[in-house]
N, C-alpha and C positions, 0 to 999 in steps of 0.2 A: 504494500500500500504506500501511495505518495506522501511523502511528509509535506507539512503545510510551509515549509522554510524552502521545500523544492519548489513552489507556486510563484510566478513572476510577478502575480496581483501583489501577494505576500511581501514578494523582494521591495518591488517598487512605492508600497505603501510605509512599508518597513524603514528605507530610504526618505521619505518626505518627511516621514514623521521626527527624525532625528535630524531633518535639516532644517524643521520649522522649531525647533528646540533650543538649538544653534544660531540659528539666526534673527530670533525674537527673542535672543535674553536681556536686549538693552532694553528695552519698552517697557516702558516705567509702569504703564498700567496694566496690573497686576491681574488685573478681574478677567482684561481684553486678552491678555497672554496667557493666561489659565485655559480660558476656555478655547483659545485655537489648539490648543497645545493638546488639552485633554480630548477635542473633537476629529486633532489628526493620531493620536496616538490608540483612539477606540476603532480605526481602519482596520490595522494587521491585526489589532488586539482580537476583534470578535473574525474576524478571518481562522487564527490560529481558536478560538475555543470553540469553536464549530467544527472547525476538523476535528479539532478532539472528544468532543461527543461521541462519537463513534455512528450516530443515527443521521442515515441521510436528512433524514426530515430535521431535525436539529442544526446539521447542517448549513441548509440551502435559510433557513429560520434566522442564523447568524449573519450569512453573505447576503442578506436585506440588511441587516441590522448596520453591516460595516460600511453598505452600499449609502444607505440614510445618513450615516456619520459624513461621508466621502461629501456629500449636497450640504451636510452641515459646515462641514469644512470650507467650501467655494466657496460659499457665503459669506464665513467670517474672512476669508481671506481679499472678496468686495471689500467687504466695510472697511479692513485694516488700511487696504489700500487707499481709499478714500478720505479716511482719519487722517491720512498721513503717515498711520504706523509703518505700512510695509512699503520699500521702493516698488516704484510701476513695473520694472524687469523683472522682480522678483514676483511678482505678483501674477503676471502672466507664465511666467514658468509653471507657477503653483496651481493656476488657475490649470494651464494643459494638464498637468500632472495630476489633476481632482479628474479630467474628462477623461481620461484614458484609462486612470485604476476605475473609474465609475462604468468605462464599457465594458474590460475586465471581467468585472464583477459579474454585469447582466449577461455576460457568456456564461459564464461559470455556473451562475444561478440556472440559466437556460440549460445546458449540460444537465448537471445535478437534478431539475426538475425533468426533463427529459426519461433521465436515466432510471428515476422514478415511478413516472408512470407507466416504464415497461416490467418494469418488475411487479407490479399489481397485476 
């Protein structure tokens, strides 16, 4: 069976989240940097405890969950940009980097559900 660390969503989510960590520790506001940090760090987090469940349905249950985070995250990542917290280059990166783990995900989920309904 795949480990969830072999999953590119996983890599690449895994990756944002330590670079949004990194590069919002100057941001004074505390509340604003909390919650990017904890809305990019819940991506690979519920990615990786869905694979671990063992239950498909558990699963595909988490990679919505990580998916929801992933739309939480663009968003905060608008506003910061807009606040002035985050540079525009960096923000655009972040921004691709939400839409690509976000399509990712809806393969995966698509897979997963899939693979699902033929086994019923």
């Amino acid at each position: 069976m795949m480990k969830f660390e072999d999953l590119d969503v996983w890599k690449r989510s895994a990756r944002l989240s330590a670079e949004l960590f990194k590069v919002t520790r100057g941001i004074k506001d505390y509340n604003f940097r909390d919650q990017l940090t904890r809305s990019g760090l819940s991506v690979p987090s519920n990615i990786a405890e869905g694979h671990e469940r063992g239950s498909l349905k558990d699963t595909i249950r988490f990679l919505y969950i990580a998916k929801a985070s992933c739309g939480e995250l663009r968003t905060q990542i608008y506003i910061g940009q807009e606040v002035g917290y985050i540079a525009t280059e960096v923000s655009k990166q972040w921004v691709e980097e939400t839409k690509i783990i976000s399509k990712q995900l809806a393969g995966l989920i698509r897979t997963k559900r899939d693979f699902l309904k033929k086994a019923v």
